[in-house]
C-alpha positions in Angstrom: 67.4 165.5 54.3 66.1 168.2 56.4 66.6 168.6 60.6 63.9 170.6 62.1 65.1 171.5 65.9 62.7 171.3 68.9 61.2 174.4 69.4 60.9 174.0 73.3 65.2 174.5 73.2 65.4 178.0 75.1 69.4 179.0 74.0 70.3 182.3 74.7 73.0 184.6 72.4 75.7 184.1 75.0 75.5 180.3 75.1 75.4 180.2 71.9 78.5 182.1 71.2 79.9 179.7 74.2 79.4 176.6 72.2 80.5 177.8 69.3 84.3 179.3 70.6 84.3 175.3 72.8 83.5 173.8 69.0 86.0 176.3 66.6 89.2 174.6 66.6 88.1 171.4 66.2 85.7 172.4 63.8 88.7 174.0 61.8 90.8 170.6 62.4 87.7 168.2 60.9 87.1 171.0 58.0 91.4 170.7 57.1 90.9 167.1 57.3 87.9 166.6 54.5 90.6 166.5 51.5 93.9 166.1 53.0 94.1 162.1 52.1 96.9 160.9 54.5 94.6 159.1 57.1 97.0 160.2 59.9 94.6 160.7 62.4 90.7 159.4 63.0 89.2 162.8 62.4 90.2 161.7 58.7 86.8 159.7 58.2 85.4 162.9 56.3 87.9 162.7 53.9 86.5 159.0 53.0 83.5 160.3 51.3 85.0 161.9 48.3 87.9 159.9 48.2 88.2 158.7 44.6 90.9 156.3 45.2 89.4 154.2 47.9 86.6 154.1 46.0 87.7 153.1 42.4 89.6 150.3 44.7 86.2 149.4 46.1 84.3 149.7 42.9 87.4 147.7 40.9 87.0 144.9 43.4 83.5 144.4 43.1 83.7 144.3 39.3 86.0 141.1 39.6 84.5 139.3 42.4 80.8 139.3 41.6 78.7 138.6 38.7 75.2 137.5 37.5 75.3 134.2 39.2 76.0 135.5 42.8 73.3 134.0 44.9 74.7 134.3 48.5 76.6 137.2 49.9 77.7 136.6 53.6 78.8 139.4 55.4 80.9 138.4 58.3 81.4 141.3 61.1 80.3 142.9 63.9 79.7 146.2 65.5 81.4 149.1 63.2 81.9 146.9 61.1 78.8 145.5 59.5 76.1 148.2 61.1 76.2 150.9 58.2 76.0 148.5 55.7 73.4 146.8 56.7 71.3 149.8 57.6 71.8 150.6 53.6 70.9 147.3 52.8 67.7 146.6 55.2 66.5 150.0 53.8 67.2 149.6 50.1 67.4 146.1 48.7 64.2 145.0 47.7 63.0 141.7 49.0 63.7 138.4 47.5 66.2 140.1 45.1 69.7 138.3 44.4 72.3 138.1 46.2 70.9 137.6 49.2 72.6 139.4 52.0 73.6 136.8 55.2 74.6 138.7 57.8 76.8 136.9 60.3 77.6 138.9 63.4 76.6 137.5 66.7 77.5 133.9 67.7 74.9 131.4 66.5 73.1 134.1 65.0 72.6 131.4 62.0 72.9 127.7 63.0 75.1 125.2 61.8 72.0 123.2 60.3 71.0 126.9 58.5 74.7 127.3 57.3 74.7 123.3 55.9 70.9 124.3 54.2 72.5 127.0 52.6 75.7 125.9 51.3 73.6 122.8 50.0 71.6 125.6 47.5 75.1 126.3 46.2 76.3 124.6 42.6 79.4 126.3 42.2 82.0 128.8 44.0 81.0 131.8 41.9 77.6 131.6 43.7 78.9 132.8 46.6 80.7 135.6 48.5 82.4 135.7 51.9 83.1 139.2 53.3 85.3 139.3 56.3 85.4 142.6 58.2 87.7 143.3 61.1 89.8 146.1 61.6 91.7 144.5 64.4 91.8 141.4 62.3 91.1 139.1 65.7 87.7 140.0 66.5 86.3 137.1 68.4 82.8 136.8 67.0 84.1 137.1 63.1 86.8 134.8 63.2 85.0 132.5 64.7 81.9 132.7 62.2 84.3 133.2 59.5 86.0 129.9 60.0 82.9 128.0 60.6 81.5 129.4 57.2 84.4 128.8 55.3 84.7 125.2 56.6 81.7 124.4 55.4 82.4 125.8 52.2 85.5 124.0 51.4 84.4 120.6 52.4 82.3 120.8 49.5 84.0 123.0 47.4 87.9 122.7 48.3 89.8 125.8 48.0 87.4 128.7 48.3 90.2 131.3 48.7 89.6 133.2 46.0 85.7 133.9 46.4 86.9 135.8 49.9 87.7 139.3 50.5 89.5 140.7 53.7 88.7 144.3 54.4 91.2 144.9 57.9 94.4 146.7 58.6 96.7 145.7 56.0 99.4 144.7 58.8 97.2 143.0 60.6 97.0 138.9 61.4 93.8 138.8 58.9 95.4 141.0 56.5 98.8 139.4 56.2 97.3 136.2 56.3 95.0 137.1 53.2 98.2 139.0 51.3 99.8 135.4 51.7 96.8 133.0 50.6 95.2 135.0 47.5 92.5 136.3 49.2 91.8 139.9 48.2 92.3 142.5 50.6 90.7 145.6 51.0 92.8 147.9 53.5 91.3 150.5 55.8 93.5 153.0 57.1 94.8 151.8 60.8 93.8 155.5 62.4 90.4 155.4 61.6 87.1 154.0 64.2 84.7 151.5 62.5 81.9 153.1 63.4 82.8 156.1 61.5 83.5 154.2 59.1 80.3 154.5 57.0 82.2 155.3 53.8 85.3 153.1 54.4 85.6 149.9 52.3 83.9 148.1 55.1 80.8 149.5 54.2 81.4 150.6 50.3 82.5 146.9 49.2 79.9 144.7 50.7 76.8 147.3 49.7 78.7 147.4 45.7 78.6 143.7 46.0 74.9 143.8 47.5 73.7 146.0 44.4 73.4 149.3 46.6 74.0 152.3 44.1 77.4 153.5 45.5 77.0 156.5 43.4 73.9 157.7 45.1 74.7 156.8 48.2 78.6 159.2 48.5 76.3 161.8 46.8 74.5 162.3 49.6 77.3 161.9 51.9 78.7 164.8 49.5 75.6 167.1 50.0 75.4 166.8 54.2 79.3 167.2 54.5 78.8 170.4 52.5 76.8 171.2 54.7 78.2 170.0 57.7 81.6 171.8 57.3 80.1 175.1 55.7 79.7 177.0 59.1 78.9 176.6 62.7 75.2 178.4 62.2 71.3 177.5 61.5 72.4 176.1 58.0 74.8 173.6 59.6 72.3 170.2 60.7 75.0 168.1 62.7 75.5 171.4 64.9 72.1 172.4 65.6 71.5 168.5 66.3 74.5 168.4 68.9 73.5 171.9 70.1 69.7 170.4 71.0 70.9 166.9 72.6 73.9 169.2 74.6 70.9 171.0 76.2 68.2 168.7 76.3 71.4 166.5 78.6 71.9 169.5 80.9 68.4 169.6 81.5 68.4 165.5 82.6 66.8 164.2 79.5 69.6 161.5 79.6 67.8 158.4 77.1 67.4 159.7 73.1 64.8 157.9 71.2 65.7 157.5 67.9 61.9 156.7 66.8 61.9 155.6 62.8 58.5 155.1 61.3 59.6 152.7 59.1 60.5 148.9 59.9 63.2 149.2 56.7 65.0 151.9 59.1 65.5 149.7 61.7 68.8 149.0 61.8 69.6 152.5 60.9 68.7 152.9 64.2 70.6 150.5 65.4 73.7 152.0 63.8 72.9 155.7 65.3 73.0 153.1 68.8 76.5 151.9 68.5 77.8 155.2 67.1 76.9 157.5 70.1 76.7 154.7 73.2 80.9 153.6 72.5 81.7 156.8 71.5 80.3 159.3 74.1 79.8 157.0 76.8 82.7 157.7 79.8 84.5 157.6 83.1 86.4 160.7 83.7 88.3 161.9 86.3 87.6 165.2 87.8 88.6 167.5 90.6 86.0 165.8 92.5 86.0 162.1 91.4 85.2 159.9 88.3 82.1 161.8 86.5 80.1 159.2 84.1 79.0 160.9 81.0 76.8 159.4 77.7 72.7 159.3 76.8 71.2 156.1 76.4 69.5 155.5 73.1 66.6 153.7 72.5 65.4 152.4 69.1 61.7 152.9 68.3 59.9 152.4 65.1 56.8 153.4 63.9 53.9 152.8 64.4 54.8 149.1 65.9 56.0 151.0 69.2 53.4 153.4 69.6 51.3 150.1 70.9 54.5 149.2 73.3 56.0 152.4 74.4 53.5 155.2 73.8 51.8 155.2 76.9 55.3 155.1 78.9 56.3 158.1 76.7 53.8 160.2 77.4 52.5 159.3 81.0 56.1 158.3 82.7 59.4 159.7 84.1 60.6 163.0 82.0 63.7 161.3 81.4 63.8 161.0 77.5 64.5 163.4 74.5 63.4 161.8 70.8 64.7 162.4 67.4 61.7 161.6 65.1 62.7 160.1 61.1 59.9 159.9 59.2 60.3 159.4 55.4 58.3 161.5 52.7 57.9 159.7 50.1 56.5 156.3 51.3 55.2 153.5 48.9 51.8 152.3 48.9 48.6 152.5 46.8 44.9 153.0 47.9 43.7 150.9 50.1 41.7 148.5 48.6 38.2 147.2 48.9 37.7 143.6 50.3 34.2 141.7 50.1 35.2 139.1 53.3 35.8 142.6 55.2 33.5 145.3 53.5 33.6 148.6 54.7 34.8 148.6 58.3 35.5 152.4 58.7 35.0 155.0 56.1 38.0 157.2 57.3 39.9 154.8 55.5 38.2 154.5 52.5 40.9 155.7 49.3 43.2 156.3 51.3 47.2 155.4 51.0 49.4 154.0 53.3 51.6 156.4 53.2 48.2 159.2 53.8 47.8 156.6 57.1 51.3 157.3 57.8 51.9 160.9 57.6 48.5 161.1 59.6 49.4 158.9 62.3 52.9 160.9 62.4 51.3 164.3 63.0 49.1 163.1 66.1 51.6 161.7 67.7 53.7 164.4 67.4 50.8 166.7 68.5 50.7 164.2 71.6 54.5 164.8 72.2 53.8 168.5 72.0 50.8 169.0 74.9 52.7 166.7 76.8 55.9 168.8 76.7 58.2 166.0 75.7 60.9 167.7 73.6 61.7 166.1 70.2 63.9 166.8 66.9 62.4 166.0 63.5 64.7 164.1 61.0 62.7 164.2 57.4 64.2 161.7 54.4 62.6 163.0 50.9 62.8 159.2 50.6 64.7 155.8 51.4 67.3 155.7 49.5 71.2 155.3 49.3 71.0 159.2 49.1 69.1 159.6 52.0 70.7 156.7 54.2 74.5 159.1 52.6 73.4 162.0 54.1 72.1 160.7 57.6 75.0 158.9 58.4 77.6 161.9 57.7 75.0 164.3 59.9 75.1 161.8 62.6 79.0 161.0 62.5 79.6 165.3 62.6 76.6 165.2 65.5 78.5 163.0 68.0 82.1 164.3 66.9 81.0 167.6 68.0 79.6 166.4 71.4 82.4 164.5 72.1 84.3 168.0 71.6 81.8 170.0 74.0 81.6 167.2 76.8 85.7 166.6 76.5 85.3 163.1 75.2 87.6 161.6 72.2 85.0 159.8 70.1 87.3 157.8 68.1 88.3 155.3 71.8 86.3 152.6 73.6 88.6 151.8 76.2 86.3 149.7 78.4 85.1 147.4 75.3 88.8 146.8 74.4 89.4 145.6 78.3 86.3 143.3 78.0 87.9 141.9 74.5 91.3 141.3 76.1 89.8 139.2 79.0 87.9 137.3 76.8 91.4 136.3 74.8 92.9 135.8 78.1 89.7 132.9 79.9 90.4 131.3 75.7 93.7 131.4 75.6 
């Protein structure tokens, strides 16, 4: 993966040396942290990546819980807890391949009637695999979906218990409860935030069990923390990344546009969303009053959106900074000849999709260009658990090193957990 910075990001020697003494110690503290192991505090979640424990654990699990027959996997989570994963597998399972991947997060986000057609398709227990990720263990949306699932499943198959993994706090009311009922359980460590949890069991067991090369994908990881944690300098991505969105936000760009071109990347995206909205977005008090602080980002993809959001883009309010991703290596042969059609226009004549692509990528960045929108470029050799590895350690290190230069701890959400609590409270 390669970061290529705006080049419309003025930053003088002084500030420079400014950002880097605000970013030192806590630089120092998340480099201490990659092999230490003990999971005492969140900053802990780059020691997850080369953690061969947690993932022989993962890897061990996966090896007894699935096998050849395994037609349905159903991921049960939401938020941190099901976002990375299924950015890896949106990206990199190929389409109509076994098992297929049900993702249950929202409420009714599959009906009842599509749960009973599924469960129908199923002949035995082995078939299937219920995931069941909550760190808290009580999370409103999985327990809910979780219990519907599983009734449906054991009123045609009885006791289901053992084709369900747990991954939660181990003390938690999930985590107890699955230590008691011969349900496996996958711990994650209690200090740690979901959302940087792209190399916790949360995300490593349900892509294993998916098919997602796990050794690919922590390779990459490998490679960005490297360089991640090298040096605060032009070789380090994550810090030239938060050192371009730092200024692009003192300068009242306040909306990123993470624009993708490529509908697989889509919920990448959407992970790079819930990572920085909950964990730079803030009240805090001042000498002067409550100061709000956080970007809004916006999820494009290419080209879809350039017929949707182009015109407002380039023609409206200088409100937006935009990260571009744009993958190399794109598949796609010649395009071919059709006898209904003929030859409509010869400048497509031979010529790739991925040629299209990479052609329609460089006008529009020329268009961003004369029209002195600032953007970042984000280039993936390819799509690939390697790629997706690298991306999400260089995004986790971007927004932990805002959240150090705009005072913000990353690792909290405290106005989600008040919206959980009265939730609990109007049920309960």
């Amino acid at each position: 993966m390669k970061f290529i910075p705006s080049a419309d990001q003025p930053v003088s020697a002084e500030l420079l040396r400014e950002i880097r003494g605000k970013l030192a110690a806590a630089f120092e503290r998340l480099k201490g942290e990659e092999n230490r192991r003990d999971y005492s505090r969140p900053e802990s979640f780059v020691s997850l990546v080369a953690d061969d424990e947690i993932f022989e654990k993962v890897q061990s699990a996966a090896a007894a819980l699935c096998n050849t027959t395994l037609k349905y996997l159903f991921v049960v989570g939401i938020g941190g807890a099901n976002l990375a994963v299924r950015a890896l597998v949106d990206a990199c399972s190929d389409e109509g391949a076994e098992p297929q991947v049900v993702f249950l997060d929202t409420l009714g986000v599959v009906s009842d009637d599509e749960l009973e057609r599924i469960v129908a398709t199923v002949a035995t227990p082995d078939e299937f695999l219920v995931v069941i990720a909550s760190k808290s263990g009580k999370t409103i949306e999985t327990i809910t979906n979780a219990q519907r699932l599983t009734s449906l499943l054991e009123k045609k198959f009885g006791d289901v218990a053992r084709r369900l993994c747990a991954i939660t706090v181990k003390n938690s009311s999930l985590g107890e409860h699955a230590l008691a009922h011969n349900i496996t359980l996958l711990a994650v460590p209690a200090s740690l935030s979901d959302r940087f949890g792209a190399f916790s069991p949360m995300t490593l067991f349900p892509a294993a069990a998916a098919g997602i090369d796990l050794d690919s994908y922590r390779a990459g990881g490998l490679a960005m923390l490297s360089q991640c944690l090298g040096s605060l300098d032009e070789t380090n991505p994550a810090f030239l990344s938060a050192l371009g969105i730092n200024f692009e936000y003192s300068q009242g760009k306040h909306i990123l546009d993470i624009f993708l071109f490529s509908p697989r990347l889509e919920s990448l995206g959407k992970w790079y969303r819930q990572l920085s909205a909950e964990s730079l977005g803030r009240e805090l008090a001042t000498g002067e009053g409550m100061s709000r602080l956080g970007f809004t980002p916006t999820v494009s993809i290419g080209t879809t959106d350039l017929h949707s959001m182009l015109q407002l883009n380039l023609a409206g309010p200088r409100e937006r900074f935009t990260h571009f991703v744009f993958p190399e290596k794109l598949e796609g042969e010649a395009l071919p000849d059709s006898a209904a059609l003929g030859n409509l226009d010869d400048v497509y004549a031979g010529k790739t999709s991925s040629q299209i692509m990479e052609a329609v990528y460089e006008s529009v960045k020329e268009s961003y260009h004369k029209s002195g929108l600032p953007f970042a470029q984000i280039i993936l050799p390819n799509i690939s658990p390697h790629s997706l590895g690298e991306f999400f350690v260089f995004k986790m290190i971007e927004v932990f090193f805002l959240g150090v230069l705009w005072g913000v701890d990353v690792f909290e959400q405290p106005n989600v957990e008040e919206y959980k609590e009265r939730a609990r409270k109007l049920l309960g």
